[in-house]
C-alpha positions as CSV (number, residue, x, y, z in Angstrom):
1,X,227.7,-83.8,-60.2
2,X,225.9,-87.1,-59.3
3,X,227.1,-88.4,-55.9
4,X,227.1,-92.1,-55.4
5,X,224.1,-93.6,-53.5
6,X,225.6,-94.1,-50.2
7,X,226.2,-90.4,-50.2
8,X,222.8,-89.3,-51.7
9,X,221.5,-91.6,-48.5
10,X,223.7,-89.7,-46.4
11,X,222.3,-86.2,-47.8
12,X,218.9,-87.4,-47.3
13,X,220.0,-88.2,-43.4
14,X,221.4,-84.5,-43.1
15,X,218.5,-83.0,-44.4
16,X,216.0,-84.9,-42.3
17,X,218.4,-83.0,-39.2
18,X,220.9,-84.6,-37.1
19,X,219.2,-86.9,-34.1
20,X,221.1,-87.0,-30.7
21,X,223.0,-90.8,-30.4
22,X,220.4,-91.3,-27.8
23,X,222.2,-92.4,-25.6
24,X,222.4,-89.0,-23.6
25,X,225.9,-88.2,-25.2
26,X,227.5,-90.8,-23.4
27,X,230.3,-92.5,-25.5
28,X,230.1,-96.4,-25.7
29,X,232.8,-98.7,-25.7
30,X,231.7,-100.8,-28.5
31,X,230.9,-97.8,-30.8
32,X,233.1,-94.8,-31.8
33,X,231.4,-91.0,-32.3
34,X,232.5,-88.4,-34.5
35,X,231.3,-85.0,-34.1
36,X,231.9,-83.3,-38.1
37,X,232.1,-79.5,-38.1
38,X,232.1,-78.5,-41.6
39,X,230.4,-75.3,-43.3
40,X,230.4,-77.2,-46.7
41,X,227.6,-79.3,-47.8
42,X,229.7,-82.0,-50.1
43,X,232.4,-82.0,-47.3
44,X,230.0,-82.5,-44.7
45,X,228.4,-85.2,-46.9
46,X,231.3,-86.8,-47.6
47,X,233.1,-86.7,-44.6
48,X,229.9,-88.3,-43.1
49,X,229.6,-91.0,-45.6
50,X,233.5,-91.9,-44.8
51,X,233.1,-92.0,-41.0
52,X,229.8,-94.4,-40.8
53,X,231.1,-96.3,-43.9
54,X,234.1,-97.4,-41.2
55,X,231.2,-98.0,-38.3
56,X,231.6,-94.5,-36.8
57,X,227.9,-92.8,-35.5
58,X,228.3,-89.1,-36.7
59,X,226.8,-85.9,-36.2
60,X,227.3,-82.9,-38.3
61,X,227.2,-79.2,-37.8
62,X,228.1,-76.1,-40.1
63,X,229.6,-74.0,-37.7
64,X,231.7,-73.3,-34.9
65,X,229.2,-71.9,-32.5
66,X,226.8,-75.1,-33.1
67,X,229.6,-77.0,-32.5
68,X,230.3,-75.0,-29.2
69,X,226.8,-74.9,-28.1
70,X,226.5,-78.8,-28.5
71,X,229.3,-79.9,-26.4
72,X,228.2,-77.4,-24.3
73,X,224.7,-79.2,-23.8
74,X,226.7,-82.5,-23.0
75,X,227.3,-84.3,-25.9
76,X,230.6,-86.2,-26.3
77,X,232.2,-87.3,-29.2
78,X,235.8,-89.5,-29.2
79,X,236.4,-87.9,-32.8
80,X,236.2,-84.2,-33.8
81,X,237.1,-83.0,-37.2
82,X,237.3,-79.6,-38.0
83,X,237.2,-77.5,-40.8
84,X,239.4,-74.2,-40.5
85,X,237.0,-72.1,-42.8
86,X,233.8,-71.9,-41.0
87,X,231.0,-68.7,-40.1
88,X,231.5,-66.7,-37.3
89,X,234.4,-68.4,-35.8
90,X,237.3,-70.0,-38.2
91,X,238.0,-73.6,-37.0
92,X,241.2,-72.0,-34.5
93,X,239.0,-70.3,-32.6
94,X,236.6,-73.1,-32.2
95,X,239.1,-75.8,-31.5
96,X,240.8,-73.1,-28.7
97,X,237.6,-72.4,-26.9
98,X,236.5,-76.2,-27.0
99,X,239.6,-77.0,-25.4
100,X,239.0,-74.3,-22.8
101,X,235.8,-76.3,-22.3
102,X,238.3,-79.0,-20.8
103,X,237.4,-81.3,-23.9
104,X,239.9,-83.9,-24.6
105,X,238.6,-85.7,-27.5
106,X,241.3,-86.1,-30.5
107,X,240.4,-83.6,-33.1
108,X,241.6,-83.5,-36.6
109,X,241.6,-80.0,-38.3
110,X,240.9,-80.0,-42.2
111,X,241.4,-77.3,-44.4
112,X,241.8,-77.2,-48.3
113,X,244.9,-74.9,-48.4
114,X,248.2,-76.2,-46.9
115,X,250.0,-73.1,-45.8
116,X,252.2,-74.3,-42.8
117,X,251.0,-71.7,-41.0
118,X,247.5,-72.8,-40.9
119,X,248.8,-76.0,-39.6
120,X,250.7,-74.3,-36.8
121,X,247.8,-72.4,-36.0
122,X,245.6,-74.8,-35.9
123,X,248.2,-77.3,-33.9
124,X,248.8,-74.4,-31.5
125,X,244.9,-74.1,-30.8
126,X,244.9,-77.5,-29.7
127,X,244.0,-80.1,-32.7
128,X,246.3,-83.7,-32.2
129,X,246.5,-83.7,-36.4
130,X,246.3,-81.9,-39.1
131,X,244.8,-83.2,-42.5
132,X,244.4,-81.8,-45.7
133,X,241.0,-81.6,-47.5
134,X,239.7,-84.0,-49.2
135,X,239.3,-86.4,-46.4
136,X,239.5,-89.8,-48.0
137,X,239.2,-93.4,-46.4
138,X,242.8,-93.9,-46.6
139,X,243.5,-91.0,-44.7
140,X,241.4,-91.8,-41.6
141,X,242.1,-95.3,-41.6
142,X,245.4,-95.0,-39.4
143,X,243.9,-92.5,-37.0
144,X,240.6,-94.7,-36.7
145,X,243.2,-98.3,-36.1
146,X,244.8,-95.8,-33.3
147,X,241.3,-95.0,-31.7
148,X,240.2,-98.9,-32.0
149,X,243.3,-100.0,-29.9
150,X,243.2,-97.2,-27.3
């Protein structure tokens, strides 16, 4: 499968390894940060490419605990989406003890199957919305408006 070149630039990015903002995980108000937490490469790809192609700075990590033990070491993000399959900890689990963390950034949970009862779990861990895989433009762009205006 050839990827387009935005997303092949995007791959190269990941590969390289994910750079702090720099900024000392402080959030500006002129710039909105997504933190990706995704255990597949072309969803992590994608979902990266989508996010900066709309002016978003991203990070990216393939699992639950990296996503814990970042926040942990004081990053912030305004954006977190979550993928419910993930190692170690499924994306419930993750999103429960980052809210236990007293993190109140609006996090989407993703998942590719749209059994209601994922959903329900994943709204009763704490996620604001739920989204089914595969995260396109058009299903951001209202969410990303909201975050604009707030």
């Amino acid at each position: 499968m050839e990827l387009p070149s935005k997303i092949n630039n995007n791959e190269k990015s990941l590969q390289q390894g994910i750079s702090p903002s720099g900024n000392g995980g402080l959030i500006s108000n002129s710039k909105l940060t997504a933190l990706v937490v995704d255990s597949d490469r072309i969803c992590q790809i994608l979902e990266k490419a989508i996010l900066e192609s709309q002016g978003v700075e991203t990070q990216v990590v393939g699992s639950g605990r990296d996503a814990l033990d970042l926040l942990a070491s004081g990053a912030t993000f305004n954006l977190i989406i979550i993928a419910m399959v993930l190692p170690i900890m499924n994306g419930v689990e993750t999103t429960r003890q980052i809210r236990a963390m007293g993190i109140r950034s609006k996090m989407l949970g993703v998942t590719a199957c749209s059994y209601e009862r994922e959903k329900q779990a994943f709204l009763d861990a704490g996620v604001d919305e739920f989204i089914e895989k595969p995260l396109t433009p058009q299903k951001l762009a209202s969410i990303m408006r909201e975050m604009r205006n707030a």
